[in-house]
C-alpha positions in Angstrom: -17.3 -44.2 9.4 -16.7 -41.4 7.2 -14.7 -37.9 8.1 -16.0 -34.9 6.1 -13.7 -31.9 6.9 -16.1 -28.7 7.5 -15.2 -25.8 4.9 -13.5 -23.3 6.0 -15.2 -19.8 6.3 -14.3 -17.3 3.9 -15.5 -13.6 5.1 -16.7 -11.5 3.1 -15.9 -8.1 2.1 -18.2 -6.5 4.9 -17.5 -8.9 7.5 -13.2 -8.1 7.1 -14.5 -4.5 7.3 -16.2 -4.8 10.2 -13.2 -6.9 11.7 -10.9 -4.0 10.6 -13.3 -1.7 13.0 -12.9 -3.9 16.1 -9.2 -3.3 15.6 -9.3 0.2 15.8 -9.7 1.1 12.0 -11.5 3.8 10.6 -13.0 3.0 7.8 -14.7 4.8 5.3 -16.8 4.7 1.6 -15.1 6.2 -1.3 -16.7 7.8 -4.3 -14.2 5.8 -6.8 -15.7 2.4 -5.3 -13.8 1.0 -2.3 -13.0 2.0 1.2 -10.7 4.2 3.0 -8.9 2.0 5.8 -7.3 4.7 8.1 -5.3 4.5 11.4 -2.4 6.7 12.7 -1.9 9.4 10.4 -1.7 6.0 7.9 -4.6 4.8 5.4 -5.0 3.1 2.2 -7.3 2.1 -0.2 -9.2 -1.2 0.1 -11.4 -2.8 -2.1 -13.1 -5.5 -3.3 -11.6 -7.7 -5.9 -14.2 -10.3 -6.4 -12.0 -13.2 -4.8 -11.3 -14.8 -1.8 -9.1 -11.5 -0.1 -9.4 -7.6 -1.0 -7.4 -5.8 -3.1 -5.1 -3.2 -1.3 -4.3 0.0 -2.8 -2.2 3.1 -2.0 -1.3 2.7 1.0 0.7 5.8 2.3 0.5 8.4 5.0 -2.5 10.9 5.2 -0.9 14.5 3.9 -4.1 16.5 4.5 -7.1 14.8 3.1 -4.8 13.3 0.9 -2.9 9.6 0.8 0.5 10.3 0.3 2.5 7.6 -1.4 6.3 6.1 -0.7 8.5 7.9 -3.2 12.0 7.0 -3.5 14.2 9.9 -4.8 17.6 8.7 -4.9 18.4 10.8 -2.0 15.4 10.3 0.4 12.3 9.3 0.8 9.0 11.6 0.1 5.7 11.4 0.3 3.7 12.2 -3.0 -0.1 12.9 -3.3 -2.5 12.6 -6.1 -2.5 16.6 -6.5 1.0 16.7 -6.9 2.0 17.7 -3.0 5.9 16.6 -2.0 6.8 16.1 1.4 10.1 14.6 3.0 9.6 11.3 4.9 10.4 11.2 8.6 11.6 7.6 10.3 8.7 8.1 12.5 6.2 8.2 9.5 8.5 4.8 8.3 7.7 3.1 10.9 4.1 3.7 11.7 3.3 2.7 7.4 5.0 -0.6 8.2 3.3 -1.1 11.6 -0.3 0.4 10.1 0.5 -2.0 6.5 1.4 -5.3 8.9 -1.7 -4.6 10.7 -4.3 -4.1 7.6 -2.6 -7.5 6.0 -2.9 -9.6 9.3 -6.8 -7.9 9.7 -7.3 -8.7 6.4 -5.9 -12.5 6.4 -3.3 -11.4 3.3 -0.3 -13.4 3.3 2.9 -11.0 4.6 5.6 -11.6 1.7 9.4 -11.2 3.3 10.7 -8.4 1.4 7.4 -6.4 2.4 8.0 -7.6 6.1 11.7 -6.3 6.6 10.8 -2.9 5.8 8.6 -0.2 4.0 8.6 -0.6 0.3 8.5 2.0 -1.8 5.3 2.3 -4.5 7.3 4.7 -6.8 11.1 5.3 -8.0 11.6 9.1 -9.2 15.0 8.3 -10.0 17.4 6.7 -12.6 20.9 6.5 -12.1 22.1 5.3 -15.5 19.8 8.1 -17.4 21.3 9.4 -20.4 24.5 7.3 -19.7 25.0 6.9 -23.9 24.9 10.6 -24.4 27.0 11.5 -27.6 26.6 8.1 -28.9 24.6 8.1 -32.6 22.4 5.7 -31.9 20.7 3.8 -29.0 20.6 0.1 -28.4 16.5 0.2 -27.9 16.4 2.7 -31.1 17.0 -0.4 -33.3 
C-alpha cells in the first residue's frame, strides 16, 4: 500500500485578496499595478510577485489619500509621504501599523520575522550621527 501526500494548496493572488476582504480589509486596484490593502487609518501596497506569497510594499499610515511611511529622525518618529508631507508619529498610530502589518502578514500566509514582531520598523533613517565626523581632515578614507 502506497501513501501519496495531497499537495498542499497554494492561493492565488485573487483568492489571498479575497481572504484579506473577509477579514475586514479594504482593498483596492492601483494604477501602478498592485492593490491597495487598507484598514484603520493603515494600508499598504500589495502586489503580485509571481511566486508562491505577494510582495508587500509601503506599508504606513494613510496621511490624506496618501501612505505615509515610518521615518526615523534621530529624535522621533514621522510619517513621510510620496509628495513630500511630514507629520509626527503618535504611539497610537505605532501601534495600530504593527497590529494592521501582523494582520496583512498572517492574512497573507507571510512568515512574521522576530525583529518585525517586537515592534514597528522603520522603512527610512533621515539621520546620521557620525556625518561629517572627519571635518578638517585632507582627505577621506572612501576618497582613496
Amino acid at each position: 500500500m502506497f501513501f501519496r501526500r495531497e499537495k498542499p494548496h497554494l492561493p492565488s493572488f485573487s483568492e489571498l485578496l479575497d481572504g484579506l476582504r473577509e477579514q475586514g480589509f479594504s482593498v483596492q486596484p492601483e494604477p501602478d499595478a498592485g492593490m491597495r490593502v487598507s484598514k484603520s487609518g493603515c494600508a499598504a501596497f500589495v502586489t503580485d510577485a509571481g511566486g508562491e506569497r505577494p510582495d508587500v510594499a509601503k506599508a504606513g499610515v494613510l496621511v490624506g489619500p496618501e501612505i505615509g511611511v515610518l521615518v526615523d529622525g534621530g529624535y522621533q518618529k514621522f510619517w513621510l509621504t510620496p509628495s513630500g508631507n511630514r507629520a509626527p508619529a503618535t504611539a497610537d498610530q505605532l501601534k495600530a501599523l504593527h497590529a494592521f502589518e501582523e494582520d496583512l502578514r498572517e492574512g497573507l500566509g507571510l512568515i512574521s520575522l522576530y525583529n518585525e514582531s517586537l515592534g514597528t520598523t522603520n522603512t527610512l533613517h533621515l539621520y546620521d550621527r557620525v556625518n561629517d565626523r572627519d571635518r578638517g581632515v585632507p582627505r577621506r578614507a572612501w576618497e582613496e
